[in-house]
N, C-alpha and C positions, 0 to 999 in steps of 0.2 A: 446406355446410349440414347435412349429416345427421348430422353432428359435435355442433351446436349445438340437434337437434333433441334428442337425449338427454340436454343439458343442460338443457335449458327443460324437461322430462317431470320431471325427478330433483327441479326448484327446485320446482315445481309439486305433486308428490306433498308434500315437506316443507315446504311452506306450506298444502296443505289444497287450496285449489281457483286460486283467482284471482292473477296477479301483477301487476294493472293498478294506477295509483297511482304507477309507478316509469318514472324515465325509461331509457334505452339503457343497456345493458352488455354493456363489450365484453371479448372473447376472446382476446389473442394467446400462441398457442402457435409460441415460436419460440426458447427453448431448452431446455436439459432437466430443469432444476426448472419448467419451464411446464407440460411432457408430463408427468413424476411428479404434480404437484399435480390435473391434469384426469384423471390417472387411477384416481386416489386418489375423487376427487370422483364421478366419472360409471362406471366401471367400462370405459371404452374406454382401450384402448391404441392410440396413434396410429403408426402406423409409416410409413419411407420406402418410397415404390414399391419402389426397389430395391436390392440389399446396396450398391451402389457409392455409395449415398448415407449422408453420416453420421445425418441425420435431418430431416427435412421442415419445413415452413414453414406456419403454419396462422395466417389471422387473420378474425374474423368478430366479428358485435354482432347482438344481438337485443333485439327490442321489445316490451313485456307490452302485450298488449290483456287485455278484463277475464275472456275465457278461453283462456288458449294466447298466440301471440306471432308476430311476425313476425321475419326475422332475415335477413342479408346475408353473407356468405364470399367469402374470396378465399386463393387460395393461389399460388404463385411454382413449389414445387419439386413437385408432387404429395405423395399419403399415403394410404396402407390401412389400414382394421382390419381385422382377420382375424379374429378374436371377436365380433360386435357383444353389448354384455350383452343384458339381458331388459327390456322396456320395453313403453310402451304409447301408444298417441294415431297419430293421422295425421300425416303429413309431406307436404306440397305443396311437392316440388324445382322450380325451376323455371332453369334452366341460362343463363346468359347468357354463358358462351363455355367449352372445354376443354369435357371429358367427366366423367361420374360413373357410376360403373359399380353395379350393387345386384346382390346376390345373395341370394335371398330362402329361403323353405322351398321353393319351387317351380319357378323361375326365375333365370337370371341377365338384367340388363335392364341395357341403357347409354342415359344419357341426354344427349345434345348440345345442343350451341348450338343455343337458339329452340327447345326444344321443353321439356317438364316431365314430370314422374312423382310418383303418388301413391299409398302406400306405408303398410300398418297398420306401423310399429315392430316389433310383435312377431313378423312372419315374415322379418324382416331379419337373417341371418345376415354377410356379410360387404359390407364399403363400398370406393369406392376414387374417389381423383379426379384427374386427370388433372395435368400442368404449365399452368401458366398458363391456370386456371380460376378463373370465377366466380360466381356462383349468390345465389340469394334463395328465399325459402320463407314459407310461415305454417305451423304447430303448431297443430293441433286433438284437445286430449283428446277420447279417447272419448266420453264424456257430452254433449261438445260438440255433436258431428253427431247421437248417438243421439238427444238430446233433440230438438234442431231436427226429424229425421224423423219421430219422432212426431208431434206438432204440426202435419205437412205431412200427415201418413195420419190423424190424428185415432183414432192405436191403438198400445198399444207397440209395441215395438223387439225382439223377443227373440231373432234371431240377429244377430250380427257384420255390419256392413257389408261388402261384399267387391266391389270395385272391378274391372270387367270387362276393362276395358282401361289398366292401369297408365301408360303412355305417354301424351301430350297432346301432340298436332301442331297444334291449332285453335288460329290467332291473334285469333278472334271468342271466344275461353275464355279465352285467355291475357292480352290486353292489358287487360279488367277488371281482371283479380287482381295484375296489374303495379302498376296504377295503387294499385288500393289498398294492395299494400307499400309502396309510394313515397310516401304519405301518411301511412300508419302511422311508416317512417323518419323523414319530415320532420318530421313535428310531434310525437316526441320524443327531438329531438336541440335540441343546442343549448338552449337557452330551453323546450324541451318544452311549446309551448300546449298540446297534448290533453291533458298532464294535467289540466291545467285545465279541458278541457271532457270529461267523461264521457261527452255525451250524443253526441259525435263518434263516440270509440272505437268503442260500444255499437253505431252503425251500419254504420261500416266491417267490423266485426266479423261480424256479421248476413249482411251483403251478401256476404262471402267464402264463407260456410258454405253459404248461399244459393245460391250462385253453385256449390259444387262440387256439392250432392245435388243440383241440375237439369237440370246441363249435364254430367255425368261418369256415364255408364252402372254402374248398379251393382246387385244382388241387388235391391233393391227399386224400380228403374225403372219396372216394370211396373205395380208398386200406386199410385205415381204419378202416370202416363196414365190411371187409370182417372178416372168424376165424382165429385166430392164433392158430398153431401147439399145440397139448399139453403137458405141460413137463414132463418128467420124475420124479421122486420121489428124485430121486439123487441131479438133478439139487435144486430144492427149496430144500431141506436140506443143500448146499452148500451156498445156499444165508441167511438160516438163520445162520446160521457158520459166515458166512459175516459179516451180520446186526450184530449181538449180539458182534462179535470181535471191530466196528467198530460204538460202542455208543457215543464214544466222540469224534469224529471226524467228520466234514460235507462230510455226503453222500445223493446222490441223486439216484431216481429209474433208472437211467440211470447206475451207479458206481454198482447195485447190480444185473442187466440184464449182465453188463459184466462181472460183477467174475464170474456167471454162466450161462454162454455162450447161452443166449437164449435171444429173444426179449422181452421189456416191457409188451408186451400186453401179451406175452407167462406167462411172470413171473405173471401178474396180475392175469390171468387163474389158473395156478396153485395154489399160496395162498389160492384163492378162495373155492379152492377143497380139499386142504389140509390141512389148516390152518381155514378155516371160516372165513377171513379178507382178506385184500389188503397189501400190503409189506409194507406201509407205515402204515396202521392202526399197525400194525405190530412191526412194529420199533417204534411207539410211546408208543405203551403199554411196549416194553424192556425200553424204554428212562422215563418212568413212576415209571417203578420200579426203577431205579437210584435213581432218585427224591424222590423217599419216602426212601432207603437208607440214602442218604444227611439229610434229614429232621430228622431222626433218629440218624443221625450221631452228638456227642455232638463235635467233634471239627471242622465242618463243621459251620460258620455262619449262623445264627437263621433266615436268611432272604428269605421267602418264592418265593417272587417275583424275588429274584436275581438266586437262585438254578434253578428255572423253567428256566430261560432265560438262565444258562449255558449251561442247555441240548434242549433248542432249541425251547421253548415253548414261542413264541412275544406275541400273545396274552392270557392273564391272565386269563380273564372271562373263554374263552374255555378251558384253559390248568385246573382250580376251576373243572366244569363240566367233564371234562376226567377222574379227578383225582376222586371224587366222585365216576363215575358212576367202576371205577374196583376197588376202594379198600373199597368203603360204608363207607367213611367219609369223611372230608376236610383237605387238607393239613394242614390248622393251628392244627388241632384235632391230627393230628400222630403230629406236630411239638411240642406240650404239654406233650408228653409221650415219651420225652427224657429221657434217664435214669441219 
């Protein structure tokens, strides 16, 4: 992975911001105009663990969400860089067997089977990964998290995030962010539906960045636990005005804190108080009732699985269970009582 995490940083600066739009691409490095050409490109030189080896085995593919990426590796013989270049963005390793060894400005850190490590880029001095290893990750440019934290503090950003405890042993942290690689994978491979559905990506997306500044101890933990402000009545009436205008289009809690002018945590406060839900519970229940619209709709196609995924629902199973528990039946059940 952390091979492919400086390739996605490199595509990502030379396109500007976003690589989303695009399905999987994949990586194999496995001879030696494979190793010249990615070194040419990325500024890593890939080497074997050890002289006795003539050169390593590297294969991996990564996924453009609408910022940063997901991405999968596997290697057979092991490989080190021993330079890593100069880069930027978070890395979320997450190991699913062999070893990965980081050596940073600070530390040297090994990450095993079942656990994960996350990692600024830019204090990554040397990598190494073990035999018969293989791993998964998401890539978050800086601006990625900076932004979403502010948002959450409802105030810039102005030093570096700095992640207290690089190591993740919590499988109550880890198996979310699993899932959502595993979704990101699936659905652009192959046939790639999310491309076709933006408003998927944009959530899966959310939810990971979400997922690491709440549950990963870091320099601004503390400003976090503290209360946010309480809104006004005005303000969340503005945001549900929002949500509801802006069903079919990808929006994030970040896009609904700004139409009305308060911080995430402020917005989550209030729903809470005034709605009985989260702005997101929220928005899925409006993006629900569409979905049973469509499903009612005879010149809408009969296909249950494709409607969900236009309004933004990747995975199936949960979107079955959502749909049940507020309208006390199954979609195929309203999809039968077309008129």
């Amino acid at each position: 992975m952390p091979l492919l995490a400086f390739l996605i940083d490199i595509h990502l600066k030379r396109q500007g911001s976003a690589t989303s739009g695009q399905a999987s691409t994949e990586i194999k490095l496995t001879t030696p105009n494979a190793f010249d050409e990615f070194f040419r490109e990325t500024g890593v030189r890939v080497e074997a663990p050890t002289t006795e080896q003539a050169r390593p085995s590297y294969e991996g593919e990564y996924f453009p969400v609408p910022v940063g990426a997901a991405y999968r590796s596997i290697s057979k013989t092991g490989w080190q860089v021993r330079h890593a270049p100069e880069a930027s963005g978070y890395s979320l390793h997450i190991q699913r067997s062999g070893e990965t060894s980081w050596t940073s400005t600070k530390e040297a850190l090994h990450c095993s089977s079942g656990s994960a490590i996350i990692q600024n880029l830019e204090q990554v001095r040397q990598l190494a990964g073990s035999s018969a290893s293989s791993d998964e990750g998401l890539f978050f440019p800086v601006q990625c998290l900076t932004r979403k934290l502010s948002h959450l503090l409802d105030a810039p950003v102005h030093k570096p995030i700095r992640f207290h405890c690089p190591l993740i042993h919590d499988p109550h942290v880890l198996a979310p962010l699993k899932s959502i690689i595993d979704i990101i994978a699936q659905g652009l491979s192959g046939k790639a539906p999310l491309i076709k559905a933006p408003l998927a990506l944009v959530n899966l997306q959310q939810a990971a960045a979400y997922m690491v500044l709440q549950n990963l101890p870091h320099n601004y933990s503390h400003a976090l636990a503290s209360h946010p402000p309480a809104p006004a009545p005005r303000q969340i009436k503005r945001a549900v005005e929002f949500i509801r205008a802006s069903l079919a289009t990808p929006i994030s809690l970040n896009d609904i804190a700004e139409h009305s002018a308060i911080s995430v945590r402020s917005l989550q406060l209030g729903f809470r108080k005034y709605k009985g839900m989260t702005p997101m519970e929220f928005l899925r229940t409006q993006r629900l009732g569409r979905v049973r619209e469509d499903l009612l709709d005879p010149s809408v196609p009969a296909d249950v699985q494709h409607i969900a995924l236009s309004w933004g629902f990747t995975h199936f199973y949960l979107f079955v269970r959502y749909y049940k528990k507020l309208f006390g039946e199954s979609p195929q059940t309203t999809l039968t009582r077309r008129e």
